[in-house]
C-alpha positions in Angstrom: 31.8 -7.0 -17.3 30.7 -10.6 -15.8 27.2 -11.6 -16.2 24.8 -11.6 -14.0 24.5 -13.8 -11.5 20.6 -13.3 -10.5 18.1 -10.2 -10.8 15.8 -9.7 -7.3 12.4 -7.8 -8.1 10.6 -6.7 -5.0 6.9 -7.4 -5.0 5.1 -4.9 -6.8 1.5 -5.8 -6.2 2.5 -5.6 -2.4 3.9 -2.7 -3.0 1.4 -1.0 -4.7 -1.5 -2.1 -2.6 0.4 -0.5 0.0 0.8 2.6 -1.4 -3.2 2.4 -2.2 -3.8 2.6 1.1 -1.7 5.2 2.1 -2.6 6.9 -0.5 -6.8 6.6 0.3 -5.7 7.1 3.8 -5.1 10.4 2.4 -7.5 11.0 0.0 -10.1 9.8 2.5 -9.2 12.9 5.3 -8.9 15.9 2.7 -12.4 14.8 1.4 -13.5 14.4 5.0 -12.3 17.7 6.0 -13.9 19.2 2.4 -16.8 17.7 3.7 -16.2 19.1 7.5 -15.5 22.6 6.3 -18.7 22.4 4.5 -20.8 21.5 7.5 -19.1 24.1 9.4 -18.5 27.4 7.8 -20.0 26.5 4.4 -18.4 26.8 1.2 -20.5 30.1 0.4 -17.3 32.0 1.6 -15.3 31.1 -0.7 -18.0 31.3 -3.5 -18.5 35.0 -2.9 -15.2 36.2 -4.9 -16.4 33.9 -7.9 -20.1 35.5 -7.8 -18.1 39.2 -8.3 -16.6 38.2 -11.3 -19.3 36.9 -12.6 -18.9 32.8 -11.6 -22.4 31.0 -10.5 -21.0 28.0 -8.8 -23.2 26.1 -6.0 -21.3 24.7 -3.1 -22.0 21.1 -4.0 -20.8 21.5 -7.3 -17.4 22.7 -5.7 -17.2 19.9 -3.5 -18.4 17.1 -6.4 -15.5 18.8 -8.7 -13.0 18.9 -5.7 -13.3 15.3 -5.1 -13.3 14.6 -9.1 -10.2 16.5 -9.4 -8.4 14.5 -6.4 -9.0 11.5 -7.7 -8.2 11.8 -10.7 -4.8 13.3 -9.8 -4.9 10.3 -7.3 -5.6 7.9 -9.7 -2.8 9.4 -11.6 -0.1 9.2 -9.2 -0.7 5.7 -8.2 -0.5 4.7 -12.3 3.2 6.6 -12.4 4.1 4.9 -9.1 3.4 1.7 -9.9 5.5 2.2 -13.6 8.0 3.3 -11.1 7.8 0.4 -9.2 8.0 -2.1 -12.2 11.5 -0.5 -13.1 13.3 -1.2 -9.4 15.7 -3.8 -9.5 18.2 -5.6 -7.8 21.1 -7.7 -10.3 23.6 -9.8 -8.5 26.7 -10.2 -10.2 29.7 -12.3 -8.7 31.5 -9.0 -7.4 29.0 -6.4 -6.6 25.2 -5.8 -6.6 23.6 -3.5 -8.7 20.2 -1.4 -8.4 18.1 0.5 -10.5 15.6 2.9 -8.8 12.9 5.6 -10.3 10.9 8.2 -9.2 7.8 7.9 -11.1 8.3 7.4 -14.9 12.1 8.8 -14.8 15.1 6.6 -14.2 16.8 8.0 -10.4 19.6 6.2 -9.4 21.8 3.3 -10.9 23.9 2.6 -8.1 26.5 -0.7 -7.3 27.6 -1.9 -3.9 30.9 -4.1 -4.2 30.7 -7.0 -1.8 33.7 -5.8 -0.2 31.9 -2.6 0.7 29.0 -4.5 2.9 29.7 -5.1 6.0 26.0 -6.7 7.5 22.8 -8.2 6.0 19.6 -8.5 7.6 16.2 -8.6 7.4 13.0 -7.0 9.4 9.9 -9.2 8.6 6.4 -6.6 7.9 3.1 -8.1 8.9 1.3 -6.4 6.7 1.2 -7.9 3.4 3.7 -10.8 4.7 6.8 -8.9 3.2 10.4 -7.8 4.5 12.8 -5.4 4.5 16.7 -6.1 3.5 18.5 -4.1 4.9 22.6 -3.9 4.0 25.2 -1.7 6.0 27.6 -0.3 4.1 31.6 1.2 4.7 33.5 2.6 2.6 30.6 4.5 0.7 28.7 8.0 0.6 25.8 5.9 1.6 26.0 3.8 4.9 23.0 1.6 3.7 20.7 0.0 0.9 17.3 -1.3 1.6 15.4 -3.8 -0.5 11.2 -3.3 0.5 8.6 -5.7 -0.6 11.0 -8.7 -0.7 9.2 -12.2 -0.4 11.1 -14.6 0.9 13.5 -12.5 2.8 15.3 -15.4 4.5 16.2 -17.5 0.9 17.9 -14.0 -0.3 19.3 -13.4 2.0 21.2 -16.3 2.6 22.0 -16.2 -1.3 23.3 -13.0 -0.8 25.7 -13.4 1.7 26.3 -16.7 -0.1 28.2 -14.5 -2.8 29.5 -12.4 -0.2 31.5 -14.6 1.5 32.3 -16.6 -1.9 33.5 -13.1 -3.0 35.9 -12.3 0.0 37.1 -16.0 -0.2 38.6 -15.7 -3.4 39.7 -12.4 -2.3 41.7 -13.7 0.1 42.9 -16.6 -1.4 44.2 -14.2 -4.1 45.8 -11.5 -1.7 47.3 -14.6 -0.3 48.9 -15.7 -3.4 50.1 -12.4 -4.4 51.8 -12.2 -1.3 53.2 -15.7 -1.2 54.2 -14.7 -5.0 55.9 -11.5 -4.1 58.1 -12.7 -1.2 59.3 -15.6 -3.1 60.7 -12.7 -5.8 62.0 -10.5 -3.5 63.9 -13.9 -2.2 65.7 -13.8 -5.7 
């Protein structure tokens, strides 16, 4: 195997603060509508089943333990996403790329894209948080593309990327070129 050429992190605070914010986007409406169903019906309803079996439980308690218990799960998720996030990778070798991805603290996919298998590189450029998005089109494969989020400086990777890529189908061609200048001088003799 040839070593590595390069290894592309994306940025994981980025990253991260993005998913904070989804993730309190979130947080913030189930609390709200906690809060709503309160106002509205009262939590008293629900209460009643735990008062039979013997359960004294006031509805601001519920609500003060509901919002403890989704934030901590919260907090929870965000520390296993953001081990998750440490562990994606991109390694550029002189032949292929290869990425690492995981879904929370468990390894998902190890996956390589041979440059011959990408057909198109580009980039989309995200406001927020001044990142991008690579994106690569794929033939030849199961999956018809491979996006790299959270990339800073999209445009420099790019352009090393498809660097490699066409320094890859060069020699490719140079050598299919020489194998068939080599074989039709053979089948001369």
């Amino acid at each position: 195997m040839e070593a590595p050429i390069a290894e592309i992190k994306p940025s994981i605070k980025k990253a991260f603060i993005s998913n904070i914010v989804i993730v309190l986007v979130i947080v913030t409406l189930i609390i709200g509508f906690m809060v709503y169903l309160n106002t509205i019906v009262g939590l008293d309803v629900f209460l009643v089943t735990f008062r039979d079996i013997g359960f004294n439980i006031s509805p601001a308690s519920l609500v003060g333990w509901f919002i403890f218990l989704v934030l901590f799960f919260t907090s929870l998720l965000l520390f296993l996403n953001y081990v998750a996030l440490a562990k994606v990778s991109y390694t550029l070798y002189p032949d292929k790329i290869a990425y690492s991805k995981s879904f929370f603290i468990m390894q998902v996919s190890d996956k390589v894209v041979p440059y011959s298998n990408i057909s198109k590189i580009s980039f989309e450029k995200k406001p927020f948080l001044n990142t991008a998005k690579i994106t690569f089109e794929i033939t030849g494969m199961k999956e018809k593309k491979m996006e790299m989020d959270f990339m800073d400086d999209a445009g420099e990777v790019v352009q090393k990327i498809q660097a490699l890529v066409n320094d890859y189908r060069a020699r490719y061609y140079a050598r299919y070129t020489q194998d068939y200048r080599m074989q039709n001088l053979m089948d001369r003799l």
